[in-house]
N, C-alpha and C positions, 0 to 999 in steps of 0.2 A: 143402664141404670146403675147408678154407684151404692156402695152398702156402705151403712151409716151405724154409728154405735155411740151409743151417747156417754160420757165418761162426765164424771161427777164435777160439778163447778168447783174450781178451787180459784184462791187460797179458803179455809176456813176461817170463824173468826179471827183466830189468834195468828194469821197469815200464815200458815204452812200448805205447803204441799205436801203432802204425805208426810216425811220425818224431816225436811228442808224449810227453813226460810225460818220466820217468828223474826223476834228481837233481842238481841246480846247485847243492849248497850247500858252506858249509867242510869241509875232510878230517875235523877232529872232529866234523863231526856224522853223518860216516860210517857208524862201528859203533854209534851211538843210535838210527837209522832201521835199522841190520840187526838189532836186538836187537827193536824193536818190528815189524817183518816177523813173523820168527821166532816171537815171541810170538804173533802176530796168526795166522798159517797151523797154529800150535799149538790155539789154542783156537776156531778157524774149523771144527776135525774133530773137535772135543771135544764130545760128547755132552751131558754134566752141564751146560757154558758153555749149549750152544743150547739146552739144556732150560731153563734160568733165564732166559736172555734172551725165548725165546718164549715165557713166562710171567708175564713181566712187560708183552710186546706186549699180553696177553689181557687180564689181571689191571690193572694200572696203565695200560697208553697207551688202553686201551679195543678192540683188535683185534679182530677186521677193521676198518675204518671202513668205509662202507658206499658203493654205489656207488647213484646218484639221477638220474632222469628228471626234465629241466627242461621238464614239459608246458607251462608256461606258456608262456614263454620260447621254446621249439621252434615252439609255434603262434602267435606273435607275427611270427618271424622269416620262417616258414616255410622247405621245404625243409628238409636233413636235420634230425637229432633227436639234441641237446644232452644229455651226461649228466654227472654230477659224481662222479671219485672223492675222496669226501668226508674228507681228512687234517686239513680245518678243524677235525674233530670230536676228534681227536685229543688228549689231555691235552697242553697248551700249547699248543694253538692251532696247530699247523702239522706238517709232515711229520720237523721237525728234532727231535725227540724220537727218529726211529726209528735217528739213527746217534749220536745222544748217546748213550743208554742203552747201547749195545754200546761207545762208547770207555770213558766212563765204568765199565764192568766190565770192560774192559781193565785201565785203568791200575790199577785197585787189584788184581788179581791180579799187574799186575807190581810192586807193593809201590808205586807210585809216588804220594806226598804232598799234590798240590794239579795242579787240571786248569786249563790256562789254554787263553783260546781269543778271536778277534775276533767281535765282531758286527756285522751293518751294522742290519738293521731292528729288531733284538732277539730274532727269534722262535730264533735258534741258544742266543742268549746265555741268554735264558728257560730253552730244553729242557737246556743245558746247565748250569745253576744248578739246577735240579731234579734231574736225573742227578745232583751231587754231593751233594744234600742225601741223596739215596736210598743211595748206595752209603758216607758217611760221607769225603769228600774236600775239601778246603781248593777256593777255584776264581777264578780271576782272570780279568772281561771286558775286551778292549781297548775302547773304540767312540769312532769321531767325537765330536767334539764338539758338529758339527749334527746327526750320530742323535740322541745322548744328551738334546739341545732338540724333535725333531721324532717322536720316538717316548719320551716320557717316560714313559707308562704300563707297557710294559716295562723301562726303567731303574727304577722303581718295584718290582716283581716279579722283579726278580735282588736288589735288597737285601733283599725282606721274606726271601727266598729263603736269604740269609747270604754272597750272592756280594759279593764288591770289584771295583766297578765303578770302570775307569780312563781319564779322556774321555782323548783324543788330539786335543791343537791341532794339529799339524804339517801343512804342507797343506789341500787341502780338508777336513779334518778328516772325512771321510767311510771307507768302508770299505778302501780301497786301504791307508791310512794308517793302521786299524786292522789290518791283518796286518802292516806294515812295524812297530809296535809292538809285536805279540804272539811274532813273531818273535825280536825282541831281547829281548824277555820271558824268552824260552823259552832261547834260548842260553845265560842267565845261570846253569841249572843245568838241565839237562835230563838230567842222573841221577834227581832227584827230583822232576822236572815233568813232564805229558804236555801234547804240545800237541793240543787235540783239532780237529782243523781243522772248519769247519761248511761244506762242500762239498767237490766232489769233485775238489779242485783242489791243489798241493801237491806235495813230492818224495816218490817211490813210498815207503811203499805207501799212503800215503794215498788216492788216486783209487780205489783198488779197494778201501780196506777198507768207505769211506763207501758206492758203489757198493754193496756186500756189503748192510753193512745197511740201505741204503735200496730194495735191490731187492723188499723183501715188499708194496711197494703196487702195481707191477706184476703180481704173483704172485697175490695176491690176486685185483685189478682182469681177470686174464684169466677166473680162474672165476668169478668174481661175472655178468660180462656175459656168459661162456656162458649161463651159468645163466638169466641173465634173457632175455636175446635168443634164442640158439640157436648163435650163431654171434662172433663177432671181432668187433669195432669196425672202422669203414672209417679212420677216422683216430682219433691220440690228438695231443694239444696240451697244452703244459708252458712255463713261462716259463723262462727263462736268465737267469742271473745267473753264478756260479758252475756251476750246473748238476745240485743232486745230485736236487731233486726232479723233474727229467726222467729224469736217468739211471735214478731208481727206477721210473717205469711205464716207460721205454722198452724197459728191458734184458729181460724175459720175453716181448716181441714183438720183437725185433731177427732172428729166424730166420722169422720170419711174413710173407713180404715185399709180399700183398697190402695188409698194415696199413700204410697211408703215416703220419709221423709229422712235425710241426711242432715244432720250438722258438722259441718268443716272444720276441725281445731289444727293448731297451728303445730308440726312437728319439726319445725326450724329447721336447724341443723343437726338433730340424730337427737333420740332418746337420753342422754347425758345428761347430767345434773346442769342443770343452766339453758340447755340447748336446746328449750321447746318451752310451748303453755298448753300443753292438750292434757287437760284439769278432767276432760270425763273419759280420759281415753285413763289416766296414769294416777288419778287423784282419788281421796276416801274421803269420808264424808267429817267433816271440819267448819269452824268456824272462823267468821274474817268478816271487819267492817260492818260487826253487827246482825249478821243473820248465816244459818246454818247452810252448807252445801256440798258436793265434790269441792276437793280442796287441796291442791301441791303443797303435801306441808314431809315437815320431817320430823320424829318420835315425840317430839315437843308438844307438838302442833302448831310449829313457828312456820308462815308461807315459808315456801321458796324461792329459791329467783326462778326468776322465768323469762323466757327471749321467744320475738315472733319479728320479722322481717316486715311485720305489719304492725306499727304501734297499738293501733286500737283491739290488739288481740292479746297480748303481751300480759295478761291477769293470771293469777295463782286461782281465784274460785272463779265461778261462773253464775247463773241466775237458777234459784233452788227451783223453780219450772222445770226448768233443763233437766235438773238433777234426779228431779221426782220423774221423768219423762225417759231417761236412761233407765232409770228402776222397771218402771213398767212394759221396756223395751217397746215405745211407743214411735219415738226417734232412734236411728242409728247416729250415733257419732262415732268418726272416722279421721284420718288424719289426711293433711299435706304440707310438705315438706316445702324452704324457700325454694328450691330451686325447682318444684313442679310449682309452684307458686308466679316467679316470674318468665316461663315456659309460656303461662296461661295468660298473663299479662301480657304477652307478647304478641300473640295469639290471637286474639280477641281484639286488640290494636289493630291489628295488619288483615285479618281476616273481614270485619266488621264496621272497622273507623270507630271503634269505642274504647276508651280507655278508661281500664276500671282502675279502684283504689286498690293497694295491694292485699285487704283487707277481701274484698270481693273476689280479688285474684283466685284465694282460696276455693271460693262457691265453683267458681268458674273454673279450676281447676281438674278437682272432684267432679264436675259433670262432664269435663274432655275423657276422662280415664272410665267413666259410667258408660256415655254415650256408646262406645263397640260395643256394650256390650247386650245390646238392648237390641228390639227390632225396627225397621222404619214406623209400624205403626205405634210405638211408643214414644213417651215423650219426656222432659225432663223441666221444669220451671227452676232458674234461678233465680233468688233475690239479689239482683248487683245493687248491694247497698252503699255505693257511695263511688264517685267520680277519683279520676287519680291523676287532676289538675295538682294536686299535694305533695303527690310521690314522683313526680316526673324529673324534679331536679337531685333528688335524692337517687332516684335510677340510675340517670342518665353520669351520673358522678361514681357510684361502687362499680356500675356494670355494662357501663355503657358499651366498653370495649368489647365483650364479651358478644354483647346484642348487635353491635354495629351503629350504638347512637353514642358519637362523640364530639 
């Protein structure tokens, strides 16, 4: 029997989590965030909407994705026993198809024209060039300029896709710099743009709508590992970045309080100014992009730069869920480093025949260095949120030599 604690439904009205999230943006974009609320809480209770949308989960993203026993891998390590809820499997590669598809059918019920949105690693910008091809929407990606060099396989598959891919020089030309674009993007008419944000990060309602539809791999993930096990997972482990693929298995165990839960952030190459993005390991509470959270800033409160070995992790704030969820010491968040990063990438390849994105590397990481220390009757769920068809030419090109892939 598992012990259960009910913790209070958020966001509130005014979208916060406890002292995190709301809205920091201009007074005209006011009533364009309360018109998309409204929208959104509209067809949230709307039958017909969730009947299409969990039919295209089933039909199109391929739903459920399945949850998998890493025997190998488990008896390598020893101690407890490694499972994968498997989102890699997912049409596009990754978990970010499960809140594209729901904006994506937003916007065009609110009559709105073309979907613009950032990417850092591509797998947002992928699921979201696919969600417009399906629903029949115009779609504009922001991304770095080092993404759009270091994950080009995916800038590849947003064009065949019909998307307009738009690099962004400014700065490190990385993902920070891709919402500081998307945003001005978006301001320029957003009567007839949606911005579709790819995590759960943003001015209300964005954290909760992303939240919303990313929470069915949790939902899933609880029956699935009854079903197989008998019982809960003793831990689950999710990488941060943003944070919507944790919020999605965390959120249907967040009342289950034997289930202890991990978030992965990125400690790059060593605590140094530049040389990480681990916002809830090192960050104070700051504003960015329109809503409150943990936040790499310096006296100012100007972000920092930040570096992750994983593009899709590579953000100065993270998602105020998260943030309010550190406070309450409801989640641990913890770090890993590139080089336990592609360790685990390696790992997980050769162990299993699965190669994860280097994003999941992290999850996957953080659960090799868990597992000893646990006993066989315990267990560990990881969200492997996303395949690493992406990274494999980027690998095999910095480190191949090191790995022996040349």
């Amino acid at each position: 029997m598992h012990r259960a604690r009910k913790l209070e439904p958020l966001p509130d009205r005014d979208g916060y989590f406890g002292q995190y999230g709301g809205r920091f943006v201009p007074d005209p974009l006011i009533p364009i965030l309360d018109e998309i609320t409204a929208a959104y809480l509209h067809f949230k209770d709307d039958p017909n909407f969730q009947r299409e949308l969990r039919d295209l989960y089933r039909d199109y993203v391929g739903r459920p994705s399945p949850v998998y026993f890493c025997r190998n891998l488990s008896a390598k390590l020893g101690g407890g026993r490694i499972y994968l809820k498997r989102e890699d499997l997912n049409h596009t590669g990754a978990h970010k198809i499960n809140h594209c598809l729901g904006e994506a059918l937003l916007a065009k019920k609110m009559g709105k024209k073309k979907i613009i949105a950032e990417t850092g690693a591509g797998q947002h910008g992928v699921a979201l060039a696919t969600a417009a091809a399906l629903v029949g929407l115009e779609c504009d990606i922001y991304m770095g300029e080092v993404d759009v060099e270091k994950e080009h396989p995916n800038v590849v598959r947003m064009k065949i896709l019909g998307t307009n891919v738009i690099p962004v020089c400014d700065g490190l030309k990385t993902l920070k710099e891709a919402v500081d674009a998307a945003f001005e993007g978006y301001v320029k008419d957003p009567v007839n743009q949606f911005y579709a944000i790819g995590s759960v990060v943003g001015p209300h309602p964005f954290p909760m709508m992303v939240r919303d539809f990313q929470k069915i791999v949790g939902e899933e993930a609880k029956e699935q590992f009854l079903g197989m096990t008998g019982r809960l997972p003793n831990n689950l482990v999710a990488c941060v970045g943003g944070g919507s693929n944790a919020i999605g298995l965390f959120t249907a165990f967040l009342d289950d309080i034997a289930v202890k839960m991990y978030g992965v952030e990125p400690s790059g190459v060593g605590f140094n100014a530049g040389g990480h993005a681990a916002t809830l390991t090192l960050g104070t509470p700051g504003v960015i992009h329109g809503f409150k959270c943990y936040l790499l800033q310096d006296s100012e409160g100007r972000p920092l730069p930040v570096y992750s070995i994983a593009s899709g992790l590579d953000y100065p704030g993270v998602g105020p869920q998260h943030s309010y969820l550190k406070d309450i010491k409801r989640v641990q968040y913890v770090t890993i480093s590139d080089s336990d990063t592609l360790d685990a990438f390696f790992e997980l390849s050769r162990t299993e025949g699965i190669i994860p994105a280097l994003e999941s590397a992290h999850a996957v990481a953080y659960a090799m260095k868990l597992a000893p220390r646990l006993t066989s009757n315990e267990t560990i769920l990881v969200n492997l949120s996303g395949r690493g068809d992406k990274d494999i030419d980027y690998v095999a090109r910095k480190y191949g030599q090191e790995y022996g892939v040349e």
